[in-house]
C-alpha positions in Angstrom: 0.0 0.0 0.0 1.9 3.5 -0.9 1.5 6.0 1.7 2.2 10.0 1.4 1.9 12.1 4.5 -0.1 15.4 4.3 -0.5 18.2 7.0 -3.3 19.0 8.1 -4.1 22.9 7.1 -6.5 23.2 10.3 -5.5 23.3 14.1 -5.2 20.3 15.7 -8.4 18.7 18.0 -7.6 18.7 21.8 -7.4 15.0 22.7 -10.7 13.3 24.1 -11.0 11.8 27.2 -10.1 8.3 27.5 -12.6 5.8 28.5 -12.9 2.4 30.0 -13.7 0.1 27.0 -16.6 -1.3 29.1 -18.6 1.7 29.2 -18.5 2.2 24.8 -21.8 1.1 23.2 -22.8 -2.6 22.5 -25.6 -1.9 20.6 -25.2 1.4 17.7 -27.5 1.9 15.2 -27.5 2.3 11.8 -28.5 6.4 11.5 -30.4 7.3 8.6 -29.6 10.1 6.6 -31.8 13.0 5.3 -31.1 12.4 1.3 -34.7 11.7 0.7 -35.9 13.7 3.8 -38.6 15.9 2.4 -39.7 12.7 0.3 -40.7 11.0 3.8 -42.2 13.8 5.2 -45.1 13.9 2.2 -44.9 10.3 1.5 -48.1 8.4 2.4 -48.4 6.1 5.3 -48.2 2.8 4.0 -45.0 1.9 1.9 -46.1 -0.3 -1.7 -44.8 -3.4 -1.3 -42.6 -4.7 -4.4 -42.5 -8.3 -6.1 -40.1 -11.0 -4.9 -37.5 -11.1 -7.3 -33.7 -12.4 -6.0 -31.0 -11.9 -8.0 -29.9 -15.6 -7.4 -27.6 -18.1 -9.6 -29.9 -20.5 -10.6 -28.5 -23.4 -8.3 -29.9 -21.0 -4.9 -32.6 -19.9 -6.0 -35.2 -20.7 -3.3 -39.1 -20.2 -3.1 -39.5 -17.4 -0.5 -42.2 -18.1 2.0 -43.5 -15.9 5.5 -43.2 -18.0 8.4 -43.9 -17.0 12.3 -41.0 -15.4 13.5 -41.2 -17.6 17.0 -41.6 -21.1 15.0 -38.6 -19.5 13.1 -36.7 -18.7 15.8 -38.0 -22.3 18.0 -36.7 -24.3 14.9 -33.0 -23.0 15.0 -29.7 -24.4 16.8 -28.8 -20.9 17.6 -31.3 -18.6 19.4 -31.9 -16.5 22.6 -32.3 -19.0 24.6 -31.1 -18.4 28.4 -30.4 -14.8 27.5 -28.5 -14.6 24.5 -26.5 -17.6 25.9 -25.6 -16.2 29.0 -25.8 -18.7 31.8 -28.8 -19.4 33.5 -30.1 -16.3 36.2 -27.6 -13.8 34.7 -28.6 -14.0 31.4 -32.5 -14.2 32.6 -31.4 -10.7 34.3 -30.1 -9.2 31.6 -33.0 -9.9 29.7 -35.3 -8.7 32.3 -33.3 -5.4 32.3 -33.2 -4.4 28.7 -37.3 -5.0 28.6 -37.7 -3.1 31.6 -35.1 -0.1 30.2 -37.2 1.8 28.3 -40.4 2.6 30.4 -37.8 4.1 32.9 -35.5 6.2 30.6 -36.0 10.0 30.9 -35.4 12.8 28.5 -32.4 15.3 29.0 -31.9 17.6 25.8 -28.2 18.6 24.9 -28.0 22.0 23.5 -26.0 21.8 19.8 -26.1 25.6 19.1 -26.7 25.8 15.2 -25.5 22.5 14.2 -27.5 21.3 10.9 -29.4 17.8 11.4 -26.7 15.1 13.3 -26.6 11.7 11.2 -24.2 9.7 13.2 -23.4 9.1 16.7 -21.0 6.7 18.9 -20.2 6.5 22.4 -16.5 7.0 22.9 -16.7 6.2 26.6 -19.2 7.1 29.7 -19.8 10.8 29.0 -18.4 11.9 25.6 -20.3 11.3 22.2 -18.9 11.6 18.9 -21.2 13.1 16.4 -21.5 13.7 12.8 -23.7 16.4 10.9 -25.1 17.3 7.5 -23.2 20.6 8.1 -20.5 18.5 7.8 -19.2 19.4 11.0 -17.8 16.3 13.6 -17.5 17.1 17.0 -17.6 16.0 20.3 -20.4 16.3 23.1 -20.0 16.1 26.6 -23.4 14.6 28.1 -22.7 15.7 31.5 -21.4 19.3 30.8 -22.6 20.0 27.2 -19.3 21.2 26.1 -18.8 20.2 22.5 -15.4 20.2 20.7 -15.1 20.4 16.9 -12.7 17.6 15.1 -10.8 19.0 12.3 -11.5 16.9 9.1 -9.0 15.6 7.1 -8.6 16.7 3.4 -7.8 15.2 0.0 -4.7 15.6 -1.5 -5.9 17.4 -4.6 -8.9 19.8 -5.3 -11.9 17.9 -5.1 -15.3 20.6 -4.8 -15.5 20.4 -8.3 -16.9 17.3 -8.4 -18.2 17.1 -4.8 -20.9 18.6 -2.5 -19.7 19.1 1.2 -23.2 20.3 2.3 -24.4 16.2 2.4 -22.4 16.0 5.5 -20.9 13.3 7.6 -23.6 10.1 7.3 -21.4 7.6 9.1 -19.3 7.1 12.4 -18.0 3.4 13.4 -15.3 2.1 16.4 -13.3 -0.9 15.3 -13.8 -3.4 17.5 -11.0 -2.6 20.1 -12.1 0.8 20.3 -8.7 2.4 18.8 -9.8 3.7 15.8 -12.6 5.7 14.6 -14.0 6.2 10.3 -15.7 8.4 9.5 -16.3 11.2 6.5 -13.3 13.3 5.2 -13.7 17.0 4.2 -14.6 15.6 1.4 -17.9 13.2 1.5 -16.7 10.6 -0.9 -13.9 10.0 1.1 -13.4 7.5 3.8 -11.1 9.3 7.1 -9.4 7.2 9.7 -8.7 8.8 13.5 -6.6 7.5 16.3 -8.5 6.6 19.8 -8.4 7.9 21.9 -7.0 11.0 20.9 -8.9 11.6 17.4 -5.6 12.0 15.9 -5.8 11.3 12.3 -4.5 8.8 10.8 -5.1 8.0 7.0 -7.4 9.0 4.6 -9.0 7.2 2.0 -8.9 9.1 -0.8 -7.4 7.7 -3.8 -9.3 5.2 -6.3 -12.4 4.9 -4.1 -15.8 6.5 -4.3 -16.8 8.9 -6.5 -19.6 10.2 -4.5 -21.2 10.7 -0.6 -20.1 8.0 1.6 -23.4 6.7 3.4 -22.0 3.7 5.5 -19.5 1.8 7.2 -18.8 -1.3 8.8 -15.5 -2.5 10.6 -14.8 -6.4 9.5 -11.9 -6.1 11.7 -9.5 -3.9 14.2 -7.7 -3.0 10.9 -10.2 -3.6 8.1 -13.1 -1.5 7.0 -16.0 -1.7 4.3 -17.9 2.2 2.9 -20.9 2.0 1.0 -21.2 5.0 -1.2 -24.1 6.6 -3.3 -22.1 5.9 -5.9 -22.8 2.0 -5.9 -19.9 0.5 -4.6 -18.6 -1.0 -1.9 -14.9 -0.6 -0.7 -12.8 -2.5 1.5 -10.2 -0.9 2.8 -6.7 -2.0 4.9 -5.2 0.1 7.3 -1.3 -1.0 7.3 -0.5 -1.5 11.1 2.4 0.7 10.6 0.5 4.1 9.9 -1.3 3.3 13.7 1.9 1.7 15.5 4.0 5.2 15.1 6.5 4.1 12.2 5.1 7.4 10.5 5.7 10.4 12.2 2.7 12.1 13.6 3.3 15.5 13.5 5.6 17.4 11.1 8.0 20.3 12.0 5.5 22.6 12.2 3.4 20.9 14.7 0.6 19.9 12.3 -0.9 16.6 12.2 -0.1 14.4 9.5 -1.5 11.4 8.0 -1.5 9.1 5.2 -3.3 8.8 1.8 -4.2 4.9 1.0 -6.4 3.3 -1.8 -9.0 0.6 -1.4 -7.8 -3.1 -1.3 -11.2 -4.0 -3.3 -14.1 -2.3 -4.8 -17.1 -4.0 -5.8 -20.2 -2.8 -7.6 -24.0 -3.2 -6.8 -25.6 -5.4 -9.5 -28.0 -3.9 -11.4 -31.6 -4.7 -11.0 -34.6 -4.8 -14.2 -36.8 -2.8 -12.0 -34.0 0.9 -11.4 -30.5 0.0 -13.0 -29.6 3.6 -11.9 -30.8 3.7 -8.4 -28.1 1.3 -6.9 -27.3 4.1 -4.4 -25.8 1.7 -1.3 -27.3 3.1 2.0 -26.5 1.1 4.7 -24.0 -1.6 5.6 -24.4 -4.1 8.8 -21.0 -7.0 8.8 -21.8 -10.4 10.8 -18.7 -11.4 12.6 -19.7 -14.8 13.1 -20.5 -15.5 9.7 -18.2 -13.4 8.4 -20.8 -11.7 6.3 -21.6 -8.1 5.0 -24.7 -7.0 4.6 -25.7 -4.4 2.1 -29.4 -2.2 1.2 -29.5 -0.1 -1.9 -31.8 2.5 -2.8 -33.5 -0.1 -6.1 -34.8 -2.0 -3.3 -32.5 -4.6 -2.3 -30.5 -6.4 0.5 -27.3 -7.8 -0.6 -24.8 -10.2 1.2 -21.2 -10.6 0.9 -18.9 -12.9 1.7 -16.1 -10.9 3.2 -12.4 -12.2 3.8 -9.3 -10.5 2.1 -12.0 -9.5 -0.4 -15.3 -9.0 -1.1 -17.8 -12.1 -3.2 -21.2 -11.6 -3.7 -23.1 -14.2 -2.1 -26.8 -13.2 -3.1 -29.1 -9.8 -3.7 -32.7 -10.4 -3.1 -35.1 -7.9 -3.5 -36.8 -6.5 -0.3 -40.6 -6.7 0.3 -40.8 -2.6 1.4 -38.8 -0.3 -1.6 -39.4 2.7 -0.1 -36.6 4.2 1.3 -34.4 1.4 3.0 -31.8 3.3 4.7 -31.1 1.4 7.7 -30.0 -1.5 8.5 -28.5 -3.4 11.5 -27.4 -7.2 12.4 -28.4 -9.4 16.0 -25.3 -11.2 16.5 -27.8 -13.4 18.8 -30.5 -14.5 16.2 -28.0 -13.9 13.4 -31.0 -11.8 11.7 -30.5 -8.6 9.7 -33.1 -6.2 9.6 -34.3 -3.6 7.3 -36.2 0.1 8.2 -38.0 1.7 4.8 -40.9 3.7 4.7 -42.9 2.0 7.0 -41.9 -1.3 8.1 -39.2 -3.2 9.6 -38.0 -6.4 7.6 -36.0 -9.3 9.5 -33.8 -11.0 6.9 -32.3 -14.8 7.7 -29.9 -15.5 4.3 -29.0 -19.0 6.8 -32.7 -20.2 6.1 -33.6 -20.6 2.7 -33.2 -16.2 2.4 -36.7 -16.3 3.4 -38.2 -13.0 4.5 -39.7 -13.0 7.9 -42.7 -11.4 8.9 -42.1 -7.5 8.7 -43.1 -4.8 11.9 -45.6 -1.6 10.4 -44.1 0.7 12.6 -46.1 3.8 10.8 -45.6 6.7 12.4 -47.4 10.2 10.2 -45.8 7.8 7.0 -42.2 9.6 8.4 -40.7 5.9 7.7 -37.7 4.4 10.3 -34.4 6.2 10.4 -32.2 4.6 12.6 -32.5 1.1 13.9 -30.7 -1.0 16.8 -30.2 -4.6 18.0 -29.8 -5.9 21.5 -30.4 -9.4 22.5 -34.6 -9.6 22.0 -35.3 -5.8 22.1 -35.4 -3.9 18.5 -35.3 -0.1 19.2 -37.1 2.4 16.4 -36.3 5.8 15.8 -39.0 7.3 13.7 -39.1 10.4 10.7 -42.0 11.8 13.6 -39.6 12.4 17.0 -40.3 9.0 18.7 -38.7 6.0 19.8 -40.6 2.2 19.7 -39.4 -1.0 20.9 -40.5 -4.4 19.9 -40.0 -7.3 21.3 -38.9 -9.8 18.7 -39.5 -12.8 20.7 -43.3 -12.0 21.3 -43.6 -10.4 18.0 -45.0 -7.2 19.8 -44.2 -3.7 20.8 -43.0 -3.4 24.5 -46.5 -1.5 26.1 -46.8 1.3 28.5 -47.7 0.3 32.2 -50.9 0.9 33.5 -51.1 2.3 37.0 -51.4 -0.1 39.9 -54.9 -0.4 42.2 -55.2 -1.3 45.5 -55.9 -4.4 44.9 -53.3 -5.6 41.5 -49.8 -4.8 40.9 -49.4 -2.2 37.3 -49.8 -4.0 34.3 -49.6 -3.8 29.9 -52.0 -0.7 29.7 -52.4 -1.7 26.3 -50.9 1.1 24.6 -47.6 1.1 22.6 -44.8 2.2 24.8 -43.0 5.6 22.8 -40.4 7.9 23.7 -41.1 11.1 22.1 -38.4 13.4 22.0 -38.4 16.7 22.9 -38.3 20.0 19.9 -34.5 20.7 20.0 -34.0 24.2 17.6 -35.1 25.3 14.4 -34.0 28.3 12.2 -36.9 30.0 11.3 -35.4 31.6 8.0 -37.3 32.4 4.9 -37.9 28.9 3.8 -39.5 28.0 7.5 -41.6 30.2 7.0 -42.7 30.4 3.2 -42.7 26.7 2.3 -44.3 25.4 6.0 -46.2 28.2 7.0 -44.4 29.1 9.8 -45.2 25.9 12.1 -43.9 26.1 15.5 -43.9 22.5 16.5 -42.4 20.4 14.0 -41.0 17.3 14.8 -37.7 16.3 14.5 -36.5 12.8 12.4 -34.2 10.4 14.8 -31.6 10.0 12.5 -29.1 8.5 15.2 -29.1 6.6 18.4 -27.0 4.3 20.2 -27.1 3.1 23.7 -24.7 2.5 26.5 -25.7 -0.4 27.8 -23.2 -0.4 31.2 -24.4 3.1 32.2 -28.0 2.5 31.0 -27.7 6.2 28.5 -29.5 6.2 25.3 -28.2 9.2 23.1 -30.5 9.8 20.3 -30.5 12.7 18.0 -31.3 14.2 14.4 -33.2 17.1 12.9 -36.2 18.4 10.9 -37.0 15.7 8.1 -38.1 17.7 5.4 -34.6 18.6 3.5 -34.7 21.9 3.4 -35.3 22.7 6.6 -32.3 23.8 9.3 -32.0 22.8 12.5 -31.3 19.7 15.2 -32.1 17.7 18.1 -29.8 15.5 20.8 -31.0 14.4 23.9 -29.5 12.1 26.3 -32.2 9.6 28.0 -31.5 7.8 31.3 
């Protein structure tokens, strides 16, 4: 891999607090981004569904059948059984505890000044919060103060604003496993940037014979090896060289500035084409199985794609989703080893072990604002909505977690009934001309949950986002315990 050091032109970022790794998020979410925003908010409520239609060799292709998700799950060697393997009372527990999470979380809003719409969040350890905006600004928020510190971005090593448009922003922000690096968006959105942990010192950018347009997501296969999904239609794998991380290349140059290196993809691999929208093979969200060894893919045309990922990339199948409007999340349960899918108006569990059968979908309609962010942990799917609310469903019963009733003399507090939702609080708009001319001036408008991600030691949620509609300017981040 040929390296060549730049300086960075901006003033280097303060260093971040370090954090146990024990208190970082186990379960992040794949943030939606507000490309087709003012699409969802005058979409209708229920989401056309589209023709089964897998892009299968003819030796796997399968008849795809709906089955009950718990005579799915019942009929499987791995499942949740015993809490997500944990032995016996400790893993019934654990259980218990995530179930019982969020009836008890309250709000706290974060003030982000006028920050535009955050797309991308991760824990970095129990109090600091790495963000990402369409502003294209990353920064850093302390939950317990508020203080927020602004990363410098890395840059490209030739002119690039020709050809791209900074305003799409920072879509994506993932840890490698150990927690020692962070990727992210460059200066330049088609570009794929590489920080130290946990300093945030950077350390390569990818920037040379990758994407040729915004990077949307990305998933770390390894401590050293990372995937981007781009609107372009491919999907890179990239290889940081231990060498650039280990201190072999100088961090700083004589005049103080950070330095880092430039590096090219190992692979690069395009979306197939489908009959239905050969030119809408935008890829929008990427989710990698580590026990399969598996990458996960969801393009704008209306499919899920799966990859077989070792020292490259092999397409393994790309079957056509049964909700094409606007897939852009997606996350995998290590536990069920089940992908699933957030469009319009559904959630879709995907099993490529059984057959690629589709299992029986969630409506999660909420105003017809579709699903923009979407998280695993063990049994308990959590919903971020385009309408400022969080739902959770309980995958096991096939049911959203319910509100408790309030006790009586004579019975404990039971299900009320009613569908348990978080709704977030109204965060801060800018009421410029196009507030004003194109929405009337409407002084409640609710903001899309583009982000979330827990930490599960600590018991914090961090959600955040922004006004859906694309034109409009503004944001929301609160921090529920």
């Amino acid at each position: 891999m040929a390296l060549q050091q730049t300086g960075s032109r901006k003033r280097k970022a303060p260093a971040i607090e370090a954090g146990a790794a024990g208190s970082s998020s186990q379960g992040s979410a794949a943030g939606a981004a507000g490309a087709a925003g003012a699409a969802g908010a005058a979409g209708a409520a229920g989401a056309a569904a589209c023709p089964e239609g897998p892009l299968l060799p003819k030796k796997q292709r399968r008849r795809a059948t709906r089955r009950s998700l718990v005579h799915y799950l019942k009929g499987r060697e791995v499942g949740a059984r015993g809490g997500a393997g944990l032995p016996g009372s400790e893993g019934e527990l654990r259980g218990y505890a995530v179930q019982k999470l969020p009836e008890l979380l309250r709000e706290r809003e974060l003030a982000l000044g006028t920050l535009n719409k955050v797309f991308a969040s991760q824990w970095l350890n129990g109090r600091q919060v790495v963000c990402g905006t369409k502003c294209n600004t990353l920064f850093v928020v302390d939950v317990h103060s508020g203080q927020i510190t602004r990363i410098p971005l890395m840059r490209d090593r030739g002119p690039w604003l020709a050809q791209a448009q900074p305003t799409c922003g920072i879509h994506a922000i993932e840890l490698n496993p150990s927690k020692t690096l962070l990727a992210t968006g460059g200066e330049n959105p088609n570009s794929l940037a590489v920080y130290h942990l946990p300093t945030l010192d950077p350390v390569c950018l990818g920037d040379r014979h990758g994407h040729k347009d915004w990077i949307f997501s990305i998933a770390w296969m390894s401590d050293t090896v990372a995937v981007s999904g781009s609107r372009d239609g491919t999907v890179a794998l990239w290889r940081m060289d231990p060498d650039v991380f280990n201190g072999s290349i100088a961090w700083h140059n004589d005049a103080g500035l950070p330095v880092y290196a430039h590096i090219r993809p190992r692979d690069v691999e395009t979306i197939p084409r489908s009959s239905t929208s050969p030119s809408n093979r935008k890829v929008r969200a990427l989710a990698f199985s580590g026990k399969n060894q598996e990458l996960g893919a969801v393009s704008l045309d209306g499919y899920f794609h799966l990859w077989k990922a070792r020292g490259a990339l092999s397409r393994l199948l790309s079957v056509r989703l049964p909700y094409c409007r606007e897939n852009v999340c997606l996350t995998f349960c290590d536990e069920l080893s089940l992908y699933a899918v957030g469009s319009q108006s559904h959630v879709s569990f995907l099993d490529p072990r059984q057959g690629h059968q589709n299992i029986r979908p969630l409506c999660s309609r909420e105003g017809g604002t579709g699903v923009r962010s979407l998280s695993f942990y063990q049994h308990v799917v959590t919903v971020g909505t385009g309408h400022g609310s969080l739902l959770f469903y309980d995958i096991r019963a096939q049911r959203f977690l319910e509100e408790r009733a309030s006790a009586s003399r004579d019975s404990s507090p039971g299900p009320s009934g009613r569908k348990l939702k978080l709704t977030c609080g109204r965060g801060w708009l800018n009421h410029d001309d196009l507030w004003v001319n194109y929405f009337g001036g409407m002084g409640d408008f609710p903001n899309a949950l583009y982000t979330h991600c827990y930490n599960w030691p600590e018991m914090k949620l961090f959600v955040a986002g922004g006004p859906l509609p694309s034109g409009l300017h503004g944001n929301y981040a609160g921090l529920w315990t």
